[in-house]
GUPAVO-697708 format. One line per field, with one value per atom (N, C-alpha, C): residue number from 1; x, y negated, z negated. Coordinates in steps of 0.05 Angstrom, whole numbers. Example, Ala and Ser with C-alpha at 12.3 -4.5 7.8 and 13.67 -1.06 7.14 Angstrom:
2
num	c(1:1:1:2:2:2) .
px	c(264:246:264:257:273:258) .
py	c(114:90:66:45:21:-1) .
pz	c(-156:-156:-156:-142:-143:-157) .
end
This chain:
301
num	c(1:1:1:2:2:2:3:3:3:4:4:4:5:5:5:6:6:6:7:7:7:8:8:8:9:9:9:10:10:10:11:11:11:12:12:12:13:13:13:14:14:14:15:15:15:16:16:16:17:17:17:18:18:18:19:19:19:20:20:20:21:21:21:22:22:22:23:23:23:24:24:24:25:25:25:26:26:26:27:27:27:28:28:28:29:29:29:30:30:30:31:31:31:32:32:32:33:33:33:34:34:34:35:35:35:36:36:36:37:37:37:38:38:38:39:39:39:40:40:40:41:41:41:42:42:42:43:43:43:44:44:44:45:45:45:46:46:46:47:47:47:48:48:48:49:49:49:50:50:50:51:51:51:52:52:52:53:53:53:54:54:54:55:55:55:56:56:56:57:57:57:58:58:58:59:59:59:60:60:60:61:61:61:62:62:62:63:63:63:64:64:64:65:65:65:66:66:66:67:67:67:68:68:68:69:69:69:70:70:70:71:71:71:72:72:72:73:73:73:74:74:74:75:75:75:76:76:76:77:77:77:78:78:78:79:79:79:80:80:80:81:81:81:82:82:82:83:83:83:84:84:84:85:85:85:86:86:86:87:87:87:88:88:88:89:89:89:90:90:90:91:91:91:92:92:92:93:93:93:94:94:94:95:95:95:96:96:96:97:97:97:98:98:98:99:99:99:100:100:100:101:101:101:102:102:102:103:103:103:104:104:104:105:105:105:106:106:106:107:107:107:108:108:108:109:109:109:110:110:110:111:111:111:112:112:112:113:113:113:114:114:114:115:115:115:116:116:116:117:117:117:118:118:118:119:119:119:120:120:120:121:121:121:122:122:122:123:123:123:124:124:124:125:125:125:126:126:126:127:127:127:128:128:128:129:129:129:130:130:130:131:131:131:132:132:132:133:133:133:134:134:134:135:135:135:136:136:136:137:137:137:138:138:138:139:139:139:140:140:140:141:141:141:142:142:142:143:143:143:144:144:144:145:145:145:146:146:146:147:147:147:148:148:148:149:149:149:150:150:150:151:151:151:152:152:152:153:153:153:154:154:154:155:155:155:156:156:156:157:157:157:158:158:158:159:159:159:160:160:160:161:161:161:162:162:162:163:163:163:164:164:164:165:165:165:166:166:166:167:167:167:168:168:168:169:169:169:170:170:170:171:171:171:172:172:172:173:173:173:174:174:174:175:175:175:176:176:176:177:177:177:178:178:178:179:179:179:180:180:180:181:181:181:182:182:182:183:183:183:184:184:184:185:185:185:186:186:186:187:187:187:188:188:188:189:189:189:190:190:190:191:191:191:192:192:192:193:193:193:194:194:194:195:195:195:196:196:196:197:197:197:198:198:198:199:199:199:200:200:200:201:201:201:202:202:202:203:203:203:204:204:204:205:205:205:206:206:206:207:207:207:208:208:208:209:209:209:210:210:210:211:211:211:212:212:212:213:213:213:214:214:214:215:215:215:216:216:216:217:217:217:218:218:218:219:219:219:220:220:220:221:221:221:222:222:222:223:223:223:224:224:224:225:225:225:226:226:226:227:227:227:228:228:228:229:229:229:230:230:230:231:231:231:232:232:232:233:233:233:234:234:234:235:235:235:236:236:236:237:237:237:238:238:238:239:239:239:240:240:240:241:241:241:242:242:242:243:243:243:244:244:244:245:245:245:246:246:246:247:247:247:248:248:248:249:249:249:250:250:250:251:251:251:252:252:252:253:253:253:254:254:254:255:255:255:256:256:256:257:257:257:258:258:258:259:259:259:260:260:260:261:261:261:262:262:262:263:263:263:264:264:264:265:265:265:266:266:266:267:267:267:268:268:268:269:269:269:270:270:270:271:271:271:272:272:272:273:273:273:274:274:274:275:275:275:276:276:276:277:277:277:278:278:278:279:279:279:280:280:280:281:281:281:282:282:282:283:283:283:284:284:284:285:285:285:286:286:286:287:287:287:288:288:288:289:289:289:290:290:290:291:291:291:292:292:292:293:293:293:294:294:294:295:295:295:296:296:296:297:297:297:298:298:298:299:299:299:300:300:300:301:301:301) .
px	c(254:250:253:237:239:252:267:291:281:249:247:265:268:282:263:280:256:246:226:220:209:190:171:158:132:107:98:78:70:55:43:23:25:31:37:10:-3:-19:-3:-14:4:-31:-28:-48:-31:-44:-44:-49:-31:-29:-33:-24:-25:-34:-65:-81:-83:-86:-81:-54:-39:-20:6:-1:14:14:-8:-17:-16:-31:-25:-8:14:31:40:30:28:24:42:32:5:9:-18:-43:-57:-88:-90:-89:-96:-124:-137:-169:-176:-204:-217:-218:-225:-224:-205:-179:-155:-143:-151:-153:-179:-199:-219:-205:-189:-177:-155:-146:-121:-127:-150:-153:-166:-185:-198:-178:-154:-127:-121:-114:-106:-108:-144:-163:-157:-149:-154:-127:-102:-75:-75:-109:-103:-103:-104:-95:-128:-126:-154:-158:-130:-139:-131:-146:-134:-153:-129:-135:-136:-169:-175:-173:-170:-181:-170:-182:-175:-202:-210:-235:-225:-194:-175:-194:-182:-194:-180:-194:-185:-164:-162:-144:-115:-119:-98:-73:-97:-85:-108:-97:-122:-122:-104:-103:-122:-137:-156:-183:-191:-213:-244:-231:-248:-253:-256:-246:-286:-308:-332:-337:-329:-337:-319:-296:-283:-291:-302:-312:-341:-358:-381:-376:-353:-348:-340:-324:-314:-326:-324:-337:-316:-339:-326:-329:-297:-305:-305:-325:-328:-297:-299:-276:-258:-253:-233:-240:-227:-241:-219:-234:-233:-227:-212:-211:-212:-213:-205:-198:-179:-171:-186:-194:-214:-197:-193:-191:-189:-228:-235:-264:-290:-316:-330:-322:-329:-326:-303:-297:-308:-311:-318:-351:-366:-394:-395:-373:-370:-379:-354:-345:-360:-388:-413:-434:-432:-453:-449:-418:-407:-409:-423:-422:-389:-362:-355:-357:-339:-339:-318:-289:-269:-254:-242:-231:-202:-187:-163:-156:-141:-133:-107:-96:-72:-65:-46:-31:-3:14:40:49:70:85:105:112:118:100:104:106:103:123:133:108:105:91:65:51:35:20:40:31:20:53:52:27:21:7:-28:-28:-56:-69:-45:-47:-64:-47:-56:-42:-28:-9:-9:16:25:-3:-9:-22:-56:-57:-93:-99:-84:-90:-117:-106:-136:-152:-160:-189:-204:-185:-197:-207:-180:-194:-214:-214:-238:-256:-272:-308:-300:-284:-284:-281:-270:-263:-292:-302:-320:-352:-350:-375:-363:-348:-333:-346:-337:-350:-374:-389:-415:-435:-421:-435:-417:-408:-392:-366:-350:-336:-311:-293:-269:-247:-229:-212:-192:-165:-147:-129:-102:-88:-62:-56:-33:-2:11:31:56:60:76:103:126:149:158:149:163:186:207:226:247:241:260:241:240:234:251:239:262:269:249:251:258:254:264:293:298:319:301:322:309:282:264:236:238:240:248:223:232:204:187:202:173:158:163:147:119:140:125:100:100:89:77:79:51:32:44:22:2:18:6:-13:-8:-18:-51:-46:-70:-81:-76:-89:-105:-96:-107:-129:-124:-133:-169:-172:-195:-211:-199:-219:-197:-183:-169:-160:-168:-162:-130:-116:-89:-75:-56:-30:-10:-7:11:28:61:84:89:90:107:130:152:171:181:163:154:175:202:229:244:241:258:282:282:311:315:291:296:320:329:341:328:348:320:331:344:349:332:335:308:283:275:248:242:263:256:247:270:269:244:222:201:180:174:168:154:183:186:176:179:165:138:118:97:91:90:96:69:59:26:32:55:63:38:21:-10:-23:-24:-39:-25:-1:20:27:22:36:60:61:90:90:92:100:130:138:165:166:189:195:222:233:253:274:271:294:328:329:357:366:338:344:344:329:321:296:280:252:248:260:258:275:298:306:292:281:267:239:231:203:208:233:243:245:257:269:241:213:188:170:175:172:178:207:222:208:199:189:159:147:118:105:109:86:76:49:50:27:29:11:43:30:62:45:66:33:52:49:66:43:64:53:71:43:53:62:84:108:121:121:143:131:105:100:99:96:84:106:95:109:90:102:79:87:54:60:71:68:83:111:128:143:168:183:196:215:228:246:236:216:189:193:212:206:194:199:175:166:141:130:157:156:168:144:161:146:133:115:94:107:118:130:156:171:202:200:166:166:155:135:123:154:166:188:206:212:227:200:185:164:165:163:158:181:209:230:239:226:221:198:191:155:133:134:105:92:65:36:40:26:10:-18:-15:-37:-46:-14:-13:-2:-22:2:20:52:67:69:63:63:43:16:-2:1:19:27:46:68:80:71:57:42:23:13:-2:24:36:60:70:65:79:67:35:19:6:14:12:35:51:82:87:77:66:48:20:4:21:31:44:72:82:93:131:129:166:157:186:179:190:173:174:198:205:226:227:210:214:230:257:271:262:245:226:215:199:179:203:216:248:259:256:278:263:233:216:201:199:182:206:233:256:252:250:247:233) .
py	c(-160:-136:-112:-95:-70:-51:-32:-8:12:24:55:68:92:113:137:160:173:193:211:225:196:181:158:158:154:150:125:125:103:76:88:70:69:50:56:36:50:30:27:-8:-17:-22:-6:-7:-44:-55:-88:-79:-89:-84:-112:-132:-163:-174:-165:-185:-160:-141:-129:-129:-106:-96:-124:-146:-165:-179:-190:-213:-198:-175:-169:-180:-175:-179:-213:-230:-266:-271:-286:-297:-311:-332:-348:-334:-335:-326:-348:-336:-334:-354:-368:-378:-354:-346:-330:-339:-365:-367:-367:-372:-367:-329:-322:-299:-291:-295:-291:-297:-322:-337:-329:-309:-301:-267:-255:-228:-246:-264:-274:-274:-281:-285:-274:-246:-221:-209:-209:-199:-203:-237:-253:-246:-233:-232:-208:-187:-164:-137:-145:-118:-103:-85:-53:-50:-52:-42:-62:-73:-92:-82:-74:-64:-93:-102:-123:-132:-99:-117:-84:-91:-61:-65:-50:-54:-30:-48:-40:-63:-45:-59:-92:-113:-142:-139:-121:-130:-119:-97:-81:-109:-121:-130:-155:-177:-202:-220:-211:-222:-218:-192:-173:-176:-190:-195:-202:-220:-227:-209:-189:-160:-164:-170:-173:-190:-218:-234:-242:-231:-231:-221:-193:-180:-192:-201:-215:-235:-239:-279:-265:-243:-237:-235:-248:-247:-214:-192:-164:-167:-164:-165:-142:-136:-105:-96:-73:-56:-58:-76:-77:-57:-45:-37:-45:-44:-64:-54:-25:-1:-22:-9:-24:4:-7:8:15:43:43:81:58:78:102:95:108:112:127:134:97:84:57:40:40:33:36:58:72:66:67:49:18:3:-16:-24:-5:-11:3:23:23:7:-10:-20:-49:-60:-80:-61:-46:-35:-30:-23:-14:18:17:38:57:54:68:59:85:67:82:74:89:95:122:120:126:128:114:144:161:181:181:198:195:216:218:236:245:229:240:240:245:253:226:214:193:168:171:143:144:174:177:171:169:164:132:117:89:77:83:70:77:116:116:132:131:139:167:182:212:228:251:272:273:285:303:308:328:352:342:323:309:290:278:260:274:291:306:312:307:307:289:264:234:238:251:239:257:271:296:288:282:266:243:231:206:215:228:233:245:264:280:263:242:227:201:198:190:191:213:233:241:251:247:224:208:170:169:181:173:157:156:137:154:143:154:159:166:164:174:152:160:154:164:169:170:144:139:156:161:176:155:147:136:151:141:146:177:171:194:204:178:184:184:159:170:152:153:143:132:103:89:98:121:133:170:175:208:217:179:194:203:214:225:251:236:255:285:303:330:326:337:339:362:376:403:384:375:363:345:321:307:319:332:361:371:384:392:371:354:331:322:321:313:334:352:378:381:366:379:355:327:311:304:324:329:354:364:390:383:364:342:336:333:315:290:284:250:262:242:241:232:216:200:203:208:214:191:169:150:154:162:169:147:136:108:117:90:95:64:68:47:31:42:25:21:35:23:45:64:81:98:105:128:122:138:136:149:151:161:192:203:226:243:231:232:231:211:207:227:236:261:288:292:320:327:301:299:302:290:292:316:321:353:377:364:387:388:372:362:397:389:395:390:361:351:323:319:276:268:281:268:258:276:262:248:236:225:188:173:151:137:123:112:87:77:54:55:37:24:6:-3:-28:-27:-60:-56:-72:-54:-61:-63:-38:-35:-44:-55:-69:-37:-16:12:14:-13:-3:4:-11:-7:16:18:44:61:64:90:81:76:69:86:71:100:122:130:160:169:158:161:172:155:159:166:183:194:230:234:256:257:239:247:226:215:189:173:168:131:114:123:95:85:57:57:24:28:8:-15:-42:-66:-83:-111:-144:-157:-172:-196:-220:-223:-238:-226:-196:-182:-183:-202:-200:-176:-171:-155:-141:-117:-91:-84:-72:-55:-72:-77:-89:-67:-44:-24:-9:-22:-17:-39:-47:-72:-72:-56:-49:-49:-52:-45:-82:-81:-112:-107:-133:-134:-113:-106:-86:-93:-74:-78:-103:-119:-144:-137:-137:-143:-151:-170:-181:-172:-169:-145:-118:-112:-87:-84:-107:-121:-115:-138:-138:-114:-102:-78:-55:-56:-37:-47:-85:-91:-90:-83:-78:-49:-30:-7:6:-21:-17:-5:-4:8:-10:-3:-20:-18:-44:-43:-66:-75:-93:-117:-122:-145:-169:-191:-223:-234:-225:-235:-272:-280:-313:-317:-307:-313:-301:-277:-269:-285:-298:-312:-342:-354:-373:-375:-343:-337:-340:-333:-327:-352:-365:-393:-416:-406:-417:-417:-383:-376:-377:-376:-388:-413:-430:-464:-459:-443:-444:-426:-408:-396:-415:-430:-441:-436:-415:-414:-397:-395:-380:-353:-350:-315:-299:-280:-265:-256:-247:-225:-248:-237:-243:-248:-233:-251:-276:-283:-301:-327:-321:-347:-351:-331:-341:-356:-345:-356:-392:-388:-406:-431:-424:-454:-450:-440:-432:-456) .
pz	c(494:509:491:490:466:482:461:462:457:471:452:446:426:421:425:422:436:407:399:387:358:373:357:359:349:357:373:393:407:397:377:360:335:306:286:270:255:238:217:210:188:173:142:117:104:109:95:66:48:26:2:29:13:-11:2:-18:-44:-45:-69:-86:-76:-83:-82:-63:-57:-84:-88:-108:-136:-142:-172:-189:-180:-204:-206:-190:-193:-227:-234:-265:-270:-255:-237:-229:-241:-223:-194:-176:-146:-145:-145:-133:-116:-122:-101:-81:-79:-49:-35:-41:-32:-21:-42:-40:-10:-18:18:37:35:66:67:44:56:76:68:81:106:111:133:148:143:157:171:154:153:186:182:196:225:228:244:267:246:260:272:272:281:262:242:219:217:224:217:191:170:151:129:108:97:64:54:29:8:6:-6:-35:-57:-89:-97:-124:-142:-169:-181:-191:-219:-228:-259:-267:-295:-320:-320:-323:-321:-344:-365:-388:-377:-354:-336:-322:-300:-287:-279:-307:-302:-266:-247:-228:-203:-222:-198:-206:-230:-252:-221:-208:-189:-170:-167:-153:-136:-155:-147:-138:-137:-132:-108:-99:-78:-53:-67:-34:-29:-54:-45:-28:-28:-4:18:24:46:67:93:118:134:123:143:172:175:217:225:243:260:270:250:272:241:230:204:175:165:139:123:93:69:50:43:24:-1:-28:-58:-67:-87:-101:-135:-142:-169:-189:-210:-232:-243:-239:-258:-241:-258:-246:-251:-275:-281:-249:-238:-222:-202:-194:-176:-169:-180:-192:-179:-189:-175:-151:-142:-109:-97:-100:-93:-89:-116:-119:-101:-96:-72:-46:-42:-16:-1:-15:-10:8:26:48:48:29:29:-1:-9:-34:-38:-59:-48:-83:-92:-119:-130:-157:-152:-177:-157:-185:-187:-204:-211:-194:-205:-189:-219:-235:-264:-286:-300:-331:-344:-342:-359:-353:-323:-310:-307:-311:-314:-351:-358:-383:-382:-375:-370:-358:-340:-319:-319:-328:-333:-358:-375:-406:-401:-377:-380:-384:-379:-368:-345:-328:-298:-294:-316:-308:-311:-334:-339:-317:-306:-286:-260:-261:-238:-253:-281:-293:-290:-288:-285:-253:-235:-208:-195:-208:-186:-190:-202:-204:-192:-183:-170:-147:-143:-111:-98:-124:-110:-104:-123:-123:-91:-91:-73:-44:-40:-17:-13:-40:-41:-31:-29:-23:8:23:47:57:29:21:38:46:57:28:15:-8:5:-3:-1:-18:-24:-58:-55:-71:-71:-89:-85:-117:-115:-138:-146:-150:-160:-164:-149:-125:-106:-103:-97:-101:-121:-141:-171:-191:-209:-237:-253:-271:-280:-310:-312:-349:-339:-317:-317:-295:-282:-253:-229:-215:-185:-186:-169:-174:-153:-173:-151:-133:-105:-76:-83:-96:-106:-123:-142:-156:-142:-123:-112:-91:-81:-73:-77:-92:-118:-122:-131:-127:-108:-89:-70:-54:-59:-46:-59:-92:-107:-91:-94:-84:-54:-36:-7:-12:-26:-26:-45:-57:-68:-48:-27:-1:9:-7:3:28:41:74:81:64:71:30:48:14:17:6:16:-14:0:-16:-24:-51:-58:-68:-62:-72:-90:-106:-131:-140:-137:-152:-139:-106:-82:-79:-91:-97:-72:-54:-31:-17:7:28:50:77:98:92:86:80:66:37:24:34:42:60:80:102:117:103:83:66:51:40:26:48:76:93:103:107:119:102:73:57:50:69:67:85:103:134:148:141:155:154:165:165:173:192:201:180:156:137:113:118:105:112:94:87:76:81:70:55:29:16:-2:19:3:-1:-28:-33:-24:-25:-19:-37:-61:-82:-73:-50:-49:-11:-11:18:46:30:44:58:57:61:93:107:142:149:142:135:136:115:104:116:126:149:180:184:215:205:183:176:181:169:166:196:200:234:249:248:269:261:227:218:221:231:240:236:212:204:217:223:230:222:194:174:157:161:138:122:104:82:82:80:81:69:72:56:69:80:100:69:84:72:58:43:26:-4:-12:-41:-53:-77:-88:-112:-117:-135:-148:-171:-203:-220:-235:-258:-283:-273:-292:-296:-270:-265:-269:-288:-283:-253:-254:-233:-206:-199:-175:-158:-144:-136:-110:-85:-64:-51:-34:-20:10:23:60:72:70:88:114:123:148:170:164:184:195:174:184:196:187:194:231:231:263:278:267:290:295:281:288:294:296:312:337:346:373:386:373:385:389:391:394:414:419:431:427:402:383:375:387:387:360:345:326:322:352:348:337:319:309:319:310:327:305:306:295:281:309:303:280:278:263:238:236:206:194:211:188:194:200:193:158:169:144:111:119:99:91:112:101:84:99:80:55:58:30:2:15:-2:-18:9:0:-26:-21:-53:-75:-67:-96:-104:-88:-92:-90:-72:-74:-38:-23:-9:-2:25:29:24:17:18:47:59:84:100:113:129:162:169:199:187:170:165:161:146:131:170:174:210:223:231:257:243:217:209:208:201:215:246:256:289:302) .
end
């Protein structure tokens, strides 16, 4: 029986992060087809948005190499979209020429990580993305943009909110339709999370990705929510992180995040039973299992 609270939103979309952001960092290359039947899955449990591939350089991240030959197998179901994640304009070419429909891109929020991650500056990083964004849009493409190390960095400490801000501000201000705040190393609190929020002051066009290094991510998902938000980005079963980040462990599981939405009574349209099914079966091929704490309870259940 769900407990609303009051000052929540009614409906929360959850951005499926799985099959990308989930799998990357696997030692193991994934089978494509495993990879198809795992978004077919996806699809199947209810999820709108299921962020499929990334279209980095194979030497980046050899787990995504199949990034073309993945969405060529995918059976698209009406009503679902399929964002990928791209680079660069190379990229971006791509996921045109696969008839991609939405693509999503990925900036810093420091100095340090922006070096790391896309061998630019703070400040060069919007040279790279503005012809992407703008050719983007030009083609009807939806773009939306991720920032990394929102809330602290593992080479500078805690990321001031002006900073993060600025960022994000140049990045809406491009055309990207959705700003999804990462908090790449797990360090936020919901305190934090409100205060960055609030210094937005447009949660409508605001996302949320946490990990949950310090066991904050649902945490800091209400704080999220109680301040306006309601996209919040997850991975059914908890996989994932940055391969650039050592410190960066699982995404907020899918499934921990379902149940404390359906115990609050916020739609999200998803069938719990069929996500951690999915999880279990996918645990079996990678071979160890799920971290997320719903999927480990219901699946002894």
């Amino acid at each position: 029986m769900p407990y609303p609270m009051e000052g929540l939103p009614h409906q929360v979309t959850i951005y499926e992060v799985g099959p990308r952001d989930g799998l990357q960092n696997e030692s193991s290359v994934v089978p494509v087809e495993v990879k198809a039947e795992f978004i077919h899955r996806l699809a199947d449990a209810g999820h709108k948005v299921i962020e499929a591939t990334s279209f980095v350089h194979p030497d980046w991240v050899p787990q995504l190499a199949d990034a073309g030959e993945l969405l060529a197998r995918l059976h698209r179901k009406p009503g679902v979209r399929y964002p990928v994640l791209v680079p660069n304009l190379r990229g971006l070419d791509r996921a045109l020429e696969l008839q991609a429909d939405e693509i999503a891109i990925f900036a810093s929020a420091t100095e340090t990580f922006a070096a790391k991650n896309l061998n630019r500056s703070l400040e060069s990083q919007f040279d790279m993305f503005e012809p992407v964004v703008a050719r983007a849009l030009d083609n009807g493409l939806k773009v939306r943009a991720y920032v990394s190390m929102c809330f602290g960095d593992p080479w500078e400490g805690p990321t001031p909110v002006k900073q993060v801000v600025a960022v994000g501000e140049r990045l809406l201000g491009l055309g990207c339709h959705e700003l999804s705040l990462g908090d790449t190393i797990g360090v936020g609190t919901p305190g934090h999370v409100t205060a960055l929020i609030d210094a937005f002051r447009t949660p409508e066009r605001l996302a949320v990705h946490f990990h949950d290094t310090y066991g904050q991510a649902l945490s800091n998902t209400l704080a999220a929510l109680e301040a306006g938000v309601t996209t919040v980005d997850a991975s059914t079963g908890g996989i994932g992180g940055c391969p650039y980040a050592e410190s960066a462990t699982g995404n907020l599981a899918t499934e921990d995040l379902v149940w404390m939405l359906q115990g609050l009574g916020i739609e999200t349209g998803l069938d719990l039973g069929k996500l951690v099914s999915t999880s279990v079966w996918l645990a079996e091929l990678l071979g160890r299992p799920s971290p997320s704490r719903v999927v480990q309870a219901l699946s002894k259940g």
